[in-house]
C-alpha positions in Angstrom: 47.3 2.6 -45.5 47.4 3.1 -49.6 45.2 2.8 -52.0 46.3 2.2 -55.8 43.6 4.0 -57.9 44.7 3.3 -62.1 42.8 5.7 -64.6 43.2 5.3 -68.5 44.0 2.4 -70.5 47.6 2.0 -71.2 50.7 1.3 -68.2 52.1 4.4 -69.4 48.9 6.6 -68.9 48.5 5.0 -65.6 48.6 6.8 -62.7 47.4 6.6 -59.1 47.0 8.7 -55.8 47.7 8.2 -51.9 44.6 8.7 -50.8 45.2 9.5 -47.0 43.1 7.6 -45.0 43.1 8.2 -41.1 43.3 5.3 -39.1 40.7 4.4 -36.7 41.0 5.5 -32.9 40.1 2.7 -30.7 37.5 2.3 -28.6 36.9 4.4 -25.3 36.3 2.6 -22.6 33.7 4.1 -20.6 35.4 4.3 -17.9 39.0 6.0 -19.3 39.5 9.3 -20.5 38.4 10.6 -23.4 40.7 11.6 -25.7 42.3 15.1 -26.2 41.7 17.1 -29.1 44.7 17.6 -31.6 46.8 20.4 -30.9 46.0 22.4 -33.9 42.4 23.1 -32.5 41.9 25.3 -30.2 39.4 24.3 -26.8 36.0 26.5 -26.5 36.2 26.0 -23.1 39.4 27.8 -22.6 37.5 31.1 -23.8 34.0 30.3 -22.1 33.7 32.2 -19.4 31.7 30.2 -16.9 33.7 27.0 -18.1 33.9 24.3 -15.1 38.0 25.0 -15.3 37.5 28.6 -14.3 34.6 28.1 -11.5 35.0 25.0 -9.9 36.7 21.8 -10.0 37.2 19.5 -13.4 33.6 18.4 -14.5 32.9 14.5 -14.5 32.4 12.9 -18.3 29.7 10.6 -18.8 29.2 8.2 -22.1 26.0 6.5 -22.7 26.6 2.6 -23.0 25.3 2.7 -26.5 26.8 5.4 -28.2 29.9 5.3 -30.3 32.6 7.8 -29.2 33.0 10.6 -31.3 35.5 10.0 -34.3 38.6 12.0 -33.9 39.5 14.7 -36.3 42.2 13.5 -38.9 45.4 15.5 -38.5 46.9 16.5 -41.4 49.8 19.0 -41.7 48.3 20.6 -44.5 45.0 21.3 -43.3 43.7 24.9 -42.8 43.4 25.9 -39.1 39.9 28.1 -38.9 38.8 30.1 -36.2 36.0 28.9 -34.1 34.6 32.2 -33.3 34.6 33.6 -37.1 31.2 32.4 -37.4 29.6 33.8 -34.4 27.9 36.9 -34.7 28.2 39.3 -31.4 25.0 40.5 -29.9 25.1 44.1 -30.8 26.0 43.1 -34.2 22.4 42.4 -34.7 21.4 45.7 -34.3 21.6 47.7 -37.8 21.3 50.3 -39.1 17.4 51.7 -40.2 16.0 50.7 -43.4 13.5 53.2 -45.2 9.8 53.4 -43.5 11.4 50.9 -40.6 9.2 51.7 -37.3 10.5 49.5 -34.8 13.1 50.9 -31.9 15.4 48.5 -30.2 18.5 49.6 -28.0 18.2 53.1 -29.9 18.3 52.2 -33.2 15.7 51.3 -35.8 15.0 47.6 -37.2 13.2 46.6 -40.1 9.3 45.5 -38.7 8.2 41.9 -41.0 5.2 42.7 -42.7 3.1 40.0 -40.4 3.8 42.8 -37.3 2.8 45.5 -39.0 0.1 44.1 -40.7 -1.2 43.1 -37.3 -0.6 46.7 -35.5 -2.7 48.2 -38.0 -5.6 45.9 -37.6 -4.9 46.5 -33.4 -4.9 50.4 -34.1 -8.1 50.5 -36.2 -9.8 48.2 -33.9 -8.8 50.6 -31.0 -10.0 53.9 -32.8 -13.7 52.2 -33.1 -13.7 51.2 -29.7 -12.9 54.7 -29.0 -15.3 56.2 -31.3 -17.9 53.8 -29.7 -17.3 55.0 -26.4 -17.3 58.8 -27.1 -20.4 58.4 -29.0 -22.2 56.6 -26.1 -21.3 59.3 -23.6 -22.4 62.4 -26.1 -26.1 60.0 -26.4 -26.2 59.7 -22.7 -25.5 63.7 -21.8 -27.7 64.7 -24.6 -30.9 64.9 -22.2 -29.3 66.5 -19.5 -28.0 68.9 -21.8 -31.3 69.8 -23.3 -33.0 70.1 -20.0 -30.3 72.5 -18.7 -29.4 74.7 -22.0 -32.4 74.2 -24.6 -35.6 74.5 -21.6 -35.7 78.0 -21.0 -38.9 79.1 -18.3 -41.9 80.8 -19.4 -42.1 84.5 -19.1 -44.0 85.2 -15.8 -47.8 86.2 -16.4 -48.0 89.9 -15.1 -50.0 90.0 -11.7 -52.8 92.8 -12.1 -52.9 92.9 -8.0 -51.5 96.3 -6.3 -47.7 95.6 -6.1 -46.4 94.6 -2.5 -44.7 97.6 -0.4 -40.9 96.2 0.0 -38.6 97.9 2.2 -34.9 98.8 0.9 -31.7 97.5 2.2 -30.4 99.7 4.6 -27.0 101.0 3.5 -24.0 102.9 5.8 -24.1 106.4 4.6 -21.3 108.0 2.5 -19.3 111.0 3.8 -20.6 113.6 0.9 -19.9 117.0 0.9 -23.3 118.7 1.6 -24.4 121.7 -0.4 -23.1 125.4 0.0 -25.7 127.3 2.0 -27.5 130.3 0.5 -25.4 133.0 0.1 -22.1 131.0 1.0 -18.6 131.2 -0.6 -15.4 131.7 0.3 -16.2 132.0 4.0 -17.7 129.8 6.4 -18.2 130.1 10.2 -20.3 128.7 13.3 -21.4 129.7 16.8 -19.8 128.4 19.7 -22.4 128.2 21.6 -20.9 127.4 25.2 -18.9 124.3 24.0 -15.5 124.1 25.9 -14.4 120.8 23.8 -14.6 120.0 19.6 -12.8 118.3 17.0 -11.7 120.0 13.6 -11.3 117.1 10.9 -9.8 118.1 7.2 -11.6 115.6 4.6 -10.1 116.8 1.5 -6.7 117.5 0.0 -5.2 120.7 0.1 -1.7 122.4 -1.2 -1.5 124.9 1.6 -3.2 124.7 4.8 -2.7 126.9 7.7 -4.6 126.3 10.7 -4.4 128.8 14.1 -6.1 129.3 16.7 -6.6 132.5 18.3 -9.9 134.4 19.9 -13.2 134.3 17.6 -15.3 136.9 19.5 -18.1 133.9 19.8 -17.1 131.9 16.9 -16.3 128.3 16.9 -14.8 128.5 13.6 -14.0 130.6 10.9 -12.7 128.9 7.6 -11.5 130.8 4.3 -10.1 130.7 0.8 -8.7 133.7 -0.2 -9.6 134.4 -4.2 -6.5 133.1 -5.4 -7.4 129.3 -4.3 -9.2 126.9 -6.6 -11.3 125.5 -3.6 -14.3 126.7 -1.6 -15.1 125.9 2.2 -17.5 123.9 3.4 -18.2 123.4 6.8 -20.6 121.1 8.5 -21.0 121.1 12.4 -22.0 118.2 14.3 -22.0 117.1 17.5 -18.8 119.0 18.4 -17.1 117.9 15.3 -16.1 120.4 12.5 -15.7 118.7 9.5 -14.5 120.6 6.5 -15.0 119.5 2.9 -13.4 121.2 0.2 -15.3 122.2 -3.2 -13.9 123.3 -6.9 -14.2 126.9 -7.6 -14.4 126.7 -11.1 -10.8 127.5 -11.4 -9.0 124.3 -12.2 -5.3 125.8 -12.7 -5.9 127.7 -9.0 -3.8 126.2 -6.3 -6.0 124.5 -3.4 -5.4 127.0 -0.4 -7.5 127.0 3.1 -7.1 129.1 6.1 -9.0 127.6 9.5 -8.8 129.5 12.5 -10.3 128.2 15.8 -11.2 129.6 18.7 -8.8 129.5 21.3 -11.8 128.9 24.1 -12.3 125.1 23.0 -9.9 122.4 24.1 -9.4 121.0 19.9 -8.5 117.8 18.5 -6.9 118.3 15.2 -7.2 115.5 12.6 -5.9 116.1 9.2 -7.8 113.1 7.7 -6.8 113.9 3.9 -3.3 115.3 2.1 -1.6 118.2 2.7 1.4 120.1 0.9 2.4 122.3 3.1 0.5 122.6 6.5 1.4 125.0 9.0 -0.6 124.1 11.8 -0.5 126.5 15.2 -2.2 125.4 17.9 -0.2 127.1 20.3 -2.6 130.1 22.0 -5.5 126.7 23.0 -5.8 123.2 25.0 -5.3 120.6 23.2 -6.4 117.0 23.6 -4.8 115.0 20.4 -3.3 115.7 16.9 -3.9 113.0 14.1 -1.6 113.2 10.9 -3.6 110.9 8.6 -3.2 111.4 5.4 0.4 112.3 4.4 2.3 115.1 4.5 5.1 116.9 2.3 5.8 119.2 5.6 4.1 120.0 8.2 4.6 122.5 10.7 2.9 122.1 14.1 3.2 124.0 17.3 1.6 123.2 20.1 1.1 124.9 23.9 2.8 123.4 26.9 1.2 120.1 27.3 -1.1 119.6 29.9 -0.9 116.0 30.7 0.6 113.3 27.7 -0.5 115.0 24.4 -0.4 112.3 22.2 0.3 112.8 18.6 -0.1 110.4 15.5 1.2 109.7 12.1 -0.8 107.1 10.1 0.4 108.3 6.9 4.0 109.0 5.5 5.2 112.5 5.9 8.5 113.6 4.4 9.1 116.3 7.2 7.4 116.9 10.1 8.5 119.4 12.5 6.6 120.0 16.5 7.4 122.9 18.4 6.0 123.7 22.2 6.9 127.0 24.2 9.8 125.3 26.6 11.2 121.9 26.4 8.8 119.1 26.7 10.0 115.7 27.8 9.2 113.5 24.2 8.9 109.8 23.7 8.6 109.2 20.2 8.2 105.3 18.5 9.3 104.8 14.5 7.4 101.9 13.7 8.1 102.1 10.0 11.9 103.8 10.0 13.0 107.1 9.1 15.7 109.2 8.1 16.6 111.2 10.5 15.1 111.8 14.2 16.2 115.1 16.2 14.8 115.7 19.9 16.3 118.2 21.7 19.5 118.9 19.1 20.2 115.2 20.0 20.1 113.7 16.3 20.5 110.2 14.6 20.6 109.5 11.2 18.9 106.0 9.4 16.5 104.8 11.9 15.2 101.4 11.4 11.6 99.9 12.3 10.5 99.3 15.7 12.7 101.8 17.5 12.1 104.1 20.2 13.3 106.8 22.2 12.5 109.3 24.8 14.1 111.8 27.1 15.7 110.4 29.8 12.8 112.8 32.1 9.7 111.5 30.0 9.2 108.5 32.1 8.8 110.8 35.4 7.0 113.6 34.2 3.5 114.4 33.7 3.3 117.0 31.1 5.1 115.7 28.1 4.4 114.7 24.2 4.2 111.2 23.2 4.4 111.0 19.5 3.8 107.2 17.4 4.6 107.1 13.9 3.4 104.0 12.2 4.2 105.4 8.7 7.7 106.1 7.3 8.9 109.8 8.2 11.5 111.5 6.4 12.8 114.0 9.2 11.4 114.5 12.5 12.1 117.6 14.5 10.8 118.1 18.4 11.9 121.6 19.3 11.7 124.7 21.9 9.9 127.4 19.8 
């Protein structure tokens, strides 16, 4: 409908406006449909994602029996269509960017902290830093005895006992292997009796550069052990029970090569250990019996002949030796076990080159024969040679 609205005071001044006025809608009965929207708004449900439309069927309206419908919006050709959604604000919207001496994280960025918070954290903070102080000052008051009694008591110095001190008995200790001292009129010769003894042992206990050992007839001697005047070592011999053990001493000449000869007589049945380093060691045993041969405590090369064995002579290597060589008279059936591996292994001109641990071999008679040489190196060998002289 239209209203006349006259402004001034004369019929020509007059003038009046349409004032648009919507009509009103009737009433909804409760149990009809409500209205639809006009077309030039657009329906929040068609973009809510869990709208009844989309999930399920059409959801039932209900109106209370006292409440006036809603009015409906006036349609108007001229009216500006907004958007619903321009004044939503997304969720991670909300998160901005960090203001100055912000301290607050939240989904990786920093937000300003109200001054209530922080106000509040402080007070928590300070409050937790007493109780802390509290506590670590109750725990230094309770250890402070303890303390005291263990650290500041210290025990009175004993009061000296005027009585004859009590006779105590020292701990027995296991003797050291020491070389003994040179006898009276010693030096670069040392030699013993062999009074009647068919067996003995002849042990090395110091290094050496050049040994040579041989046995051959003493004319009564057991031993007879030299250095000729060129060596920087002196002999010293000390016989017990059947065992020959020679330590080596300085002769004052400290750039003198360290250089031995031992002869043995050839009456004895010998066991030869060489129980310290050796150079060069030629070692012939060939002209006596001989029970065992120990190779001990490493070699550069060693030479060793031997006599036809009686029986398995059994020969050991505890100790690396770069090349070890045994000779006997004839051929000798040989067994011989590299426990370690070595480079190259000859018996009998049969060779074989890069042996590795744990193998074994033996002449194809050794297992049959009585009289043969049965060598086990548990140390790694450079060259091993078993030979006819």
């Amino acid at each position: 409908m239209g209203v006349t609205v006259t402004q001034g005071g004369g019929a020509a001044e007059q003038r009046s406006w349409e004032v648009a006025t919507a009509a009103q809608p009737p009433v909804a009965d409760p149990g009809d449909e409500p209205e639809k929207q006009p077309a030039g708004w657009p329906s929040i449900a068609d973009y809510w994602p869990d709208a009844p439309h989309r999930i399920g069927p059409e959801a039932d309206v209900y109106h209370l029996d006292d409440a006036a419908p809603p009015a409906a919006v006036p349609a108007a050709d001229d009216t500006e269509v907004r958007d619903p959604f321009e004044d939503l604000v997304l969720a991670e919207d909300l998160v901005h960017p960090p203001a100055d001496g912000d301290d607050l994280h939240w989904n990786g960025e920093t937000a300003a902290v109200p001054a209530a918070r922080r106000g509040g954290r402080v007070l928590a903070g300070v409050a937790m830093a007493l109780l802390l102080l509290v506590g670590l000052t109750a725990l230094i008051v309770v250890q402070l005895p303890n303390d005291a009694t263990d650290q500041g008591t210290t025990a009175a110095p004993a009061v000296p006992d005027e009585r004859a001190p009590e006779t105590t008995t020292p701990e027995e200790t296991a003797p050291q292997e020491t070389a003994p001292a040179p006898e009276a009129g010693g030096g670069r010769t040392a030699s013993a009796p062999l009074d009647g003894r068919e067996e003995a042992t002849f042990a090395l206990l110091n290094d050496v550069t050049i040994l040579a050992v041989r046995t051959t007839s003493l004319d009564g001697d057991l031993f007879r052990i030299s250095a000729p005047e060129r060596s920087g070592v002196l002999p010293n011999a000390v016989t017990e029970d059947g065992e020959v053990r020679l330590f080596l001493q300085p002769s004052g000449n400290a750039d003198a090569t360290a250089e031995v000869e031992v002869l043995l007589s050839d009456e004895v049945r010998w066991s030869v250990r060489l129980l310290a380093g050796v150079d060069e060691g030629a070692v012939d045993l060939s002209a006596a019996p001989v029970a065992e041969v120990t190779l001990a405590g490493g070699a550069t090369s060693i030479d060793l002949s031997l006599p036809a064995p009686d029986g398995t002579l059994p020969i050991s290597l505890t100790k690396g030796a770069n090349q070890l060589t045994v000779r006997t008279p004839a051929r000798a059936p040989a067994r011989v076990a590299i426990r370690q591996g070595a480079g190259t292994v000859e018996i009998d001109g049969a060779s074989k080159n890069g042996i590795a641990k744990g193998e074994v071999f033996q002449s194809r008679d050794w297992q049959a024969a009585t009289d043969r040489l049965d060598l086990d190196a548990s140390a790694g060998l450079g060259t091993l040679r078993i030979e006819a002289a």
